[in-house]
ROLO-233207 format. One record per residue (C-alpha): x, y, z. Coordinates in steps of 0.02 Angstrom, whole numbers, plus 32768, in hexadecimal, padded with zeros to 4 digits. Example, Ala and Ser with C-alpha at 12.3 -4.5 7.8 and 13.67 -1.06 7.14 Angstrom:
82677F1F8186 82AC7FCB8165 
//
This chain:
B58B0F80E999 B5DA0FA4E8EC B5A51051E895 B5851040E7E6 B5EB10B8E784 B55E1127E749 B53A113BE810 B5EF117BE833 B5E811E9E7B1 B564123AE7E7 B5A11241E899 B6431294E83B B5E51309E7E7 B5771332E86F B621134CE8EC B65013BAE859 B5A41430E860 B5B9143DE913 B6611499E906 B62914F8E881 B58D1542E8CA B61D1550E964 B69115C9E902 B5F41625E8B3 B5B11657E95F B66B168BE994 B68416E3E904 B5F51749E8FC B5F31766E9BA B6A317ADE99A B65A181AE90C B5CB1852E96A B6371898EA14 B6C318E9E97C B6061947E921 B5D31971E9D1 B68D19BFE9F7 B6801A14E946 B5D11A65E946 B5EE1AF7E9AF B6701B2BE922 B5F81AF1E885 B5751B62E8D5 B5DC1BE7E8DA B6201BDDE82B B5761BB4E7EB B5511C51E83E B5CD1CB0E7ED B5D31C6CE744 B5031CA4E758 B5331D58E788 B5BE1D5DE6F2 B5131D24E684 B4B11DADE6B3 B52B1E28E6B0 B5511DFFE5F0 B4801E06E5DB B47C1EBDE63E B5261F1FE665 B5351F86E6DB B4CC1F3BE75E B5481ED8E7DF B4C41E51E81A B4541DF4E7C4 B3D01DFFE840 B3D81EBDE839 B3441EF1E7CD B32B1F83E753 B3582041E786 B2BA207DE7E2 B27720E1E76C B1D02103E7B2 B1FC215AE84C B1542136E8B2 B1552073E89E B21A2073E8E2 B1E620C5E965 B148205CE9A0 B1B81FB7E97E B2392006E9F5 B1BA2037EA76 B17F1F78EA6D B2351F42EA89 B2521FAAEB2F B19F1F8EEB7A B1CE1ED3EB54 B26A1EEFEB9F B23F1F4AEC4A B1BE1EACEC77 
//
């Protein structure tokens, strides 16, 4: 039968949603696979820009995961004994 305006508007606007939500999903699975693309190269300058922090905080030592100089001789030893025993298994 005959639609009342209000009706077709709201078929209209409805019609309108639908693409909307449409381009949203494309859209952000288009921006998801170009982040997934990009992350191995965000990592790595994360990475970097992390090892250019700590090397303003302490220079001189090239990674940040390197710790202080071994100072107490006995304790770098027994931490290096762990390591190969850990290794060798």
């Amino acid at each position: 039968g005959m639609e009342a305006p209000g009706e077709q508007q709201q078929l209209r606007s409805e019609a309108c949603l639908d693409g909307c939500a449409g381009k949203l999903v494309h859209s952000n699975h288009r921006l998801m696979g170009a982040y997934v693309q990009l992350m191995p190269s965000i990592v790595q300058r994360r990475i970097s820009d992390y090892e250019a922090a700590a090397a303003r905080v302490a220079p001189g030592s090239t990674s940040p995961w390197a710790g202080p100089p071994p100072t107490a001789g006995s304790s770098q030893m027994d931490t290096s004994a762990l390591f190969t025993r850990d290794w060798a298994n």
